[in-house]
C-alpha positions as CSV (number, residue, x, y, z in Angstrom):
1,X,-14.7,2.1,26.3
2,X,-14.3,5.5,24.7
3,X,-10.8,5.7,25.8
4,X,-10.3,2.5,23.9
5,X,-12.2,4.2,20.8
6,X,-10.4,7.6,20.8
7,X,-7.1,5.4,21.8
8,X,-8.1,3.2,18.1
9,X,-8.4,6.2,16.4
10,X,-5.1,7.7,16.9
11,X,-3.6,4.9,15.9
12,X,-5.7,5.0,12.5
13,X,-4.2,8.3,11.9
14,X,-0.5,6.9,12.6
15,X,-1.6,4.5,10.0
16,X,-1.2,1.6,12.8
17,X,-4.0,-0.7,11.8
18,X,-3.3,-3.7,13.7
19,X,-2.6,-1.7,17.2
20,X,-5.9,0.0,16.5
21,X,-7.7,-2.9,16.0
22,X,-6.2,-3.7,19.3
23,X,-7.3,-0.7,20.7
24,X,-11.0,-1.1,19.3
25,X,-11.1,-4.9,20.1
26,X,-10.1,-4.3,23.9
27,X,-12.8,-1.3,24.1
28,X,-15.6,-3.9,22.8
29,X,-13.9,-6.9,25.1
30,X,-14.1,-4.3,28.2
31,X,-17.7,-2.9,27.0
32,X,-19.2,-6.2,26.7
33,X,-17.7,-7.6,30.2
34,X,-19.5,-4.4,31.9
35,X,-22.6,-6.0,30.2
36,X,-23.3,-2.8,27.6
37,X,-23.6,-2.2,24.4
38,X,-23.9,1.5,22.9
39,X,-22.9,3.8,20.0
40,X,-19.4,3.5,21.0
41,X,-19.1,-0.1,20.6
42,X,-20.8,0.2,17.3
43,X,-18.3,2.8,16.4
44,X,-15.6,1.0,16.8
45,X,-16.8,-1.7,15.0
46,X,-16.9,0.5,12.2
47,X,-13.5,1.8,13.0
48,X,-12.5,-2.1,13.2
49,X,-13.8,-2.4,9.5
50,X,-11.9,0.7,8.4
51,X,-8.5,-0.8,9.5
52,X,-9.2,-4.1,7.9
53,X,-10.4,-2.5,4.6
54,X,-7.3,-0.1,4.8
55,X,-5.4,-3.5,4.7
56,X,-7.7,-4.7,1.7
57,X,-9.1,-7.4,4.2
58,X,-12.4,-6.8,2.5
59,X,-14.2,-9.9,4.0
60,X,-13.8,-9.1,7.9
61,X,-13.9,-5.5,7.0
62,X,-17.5,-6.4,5.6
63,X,-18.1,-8.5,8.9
64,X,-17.2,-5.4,11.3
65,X,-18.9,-3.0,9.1
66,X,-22.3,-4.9,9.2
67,X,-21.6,-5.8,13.6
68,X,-21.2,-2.0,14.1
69,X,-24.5,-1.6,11.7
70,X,-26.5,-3.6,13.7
71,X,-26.0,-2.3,17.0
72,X,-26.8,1.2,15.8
73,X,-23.7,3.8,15.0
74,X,-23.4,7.2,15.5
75,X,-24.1,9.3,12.4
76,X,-20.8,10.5,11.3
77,X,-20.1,6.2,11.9
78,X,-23.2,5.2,10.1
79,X,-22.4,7.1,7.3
80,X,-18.8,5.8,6.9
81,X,-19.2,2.3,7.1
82,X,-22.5,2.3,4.3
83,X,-19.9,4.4,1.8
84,X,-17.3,2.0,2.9
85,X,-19.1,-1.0,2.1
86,X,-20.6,0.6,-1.1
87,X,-16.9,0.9,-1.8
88,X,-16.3,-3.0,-1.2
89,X,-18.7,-4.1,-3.7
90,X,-16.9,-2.3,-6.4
91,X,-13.6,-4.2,-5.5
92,X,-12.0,-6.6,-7.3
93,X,-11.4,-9.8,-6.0
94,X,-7.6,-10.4,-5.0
């Protein structure tokens, strides 16, 4: 799972959204399969929401930012994802 994360967020920084939701999506896939659910799979929930917001996808970013809420983020996560969706609020609708 955290290879998956760390894997997802090197490919935010290369500005590869879609691979890192890959990434992210395989590291939840795999994390669910082993039947567990921690901070890690929050936070890449989160991360998931930063990609799609990055790609104004404001609806699933919204969803992913609310999943990786729910399941109880780390802080530096936690605090991303509520300025993130504070942020979607004030966008206008495309």
């Amino acid at each position: 799972m955290r290879f998956q994360e760390r894997r997802g967020s090197i490919l935010v920084l290369r500005k590869d959204f879609r691979g890192a939701i890959q990434a992210y999506a395989e590291g939840v896939n795999q994390a669910y399969a082993d039947g567990y659910s921690d901070e890690s799979v929050a936070d890449s929930y989160i991360g998931i929401g930063m990609c799609f917001s990055a790609g104004k996808n404001y609806p699933k970013a919204e969803l992913a930012f609310r999943k990786g809420l729910a399941l109880g983020p780390s802080p530096k996560a936690l605090e991303l994802a509520n300025a993130q969706l504070a942020t979607i609020k004030n966008e206008p609708v495309e």
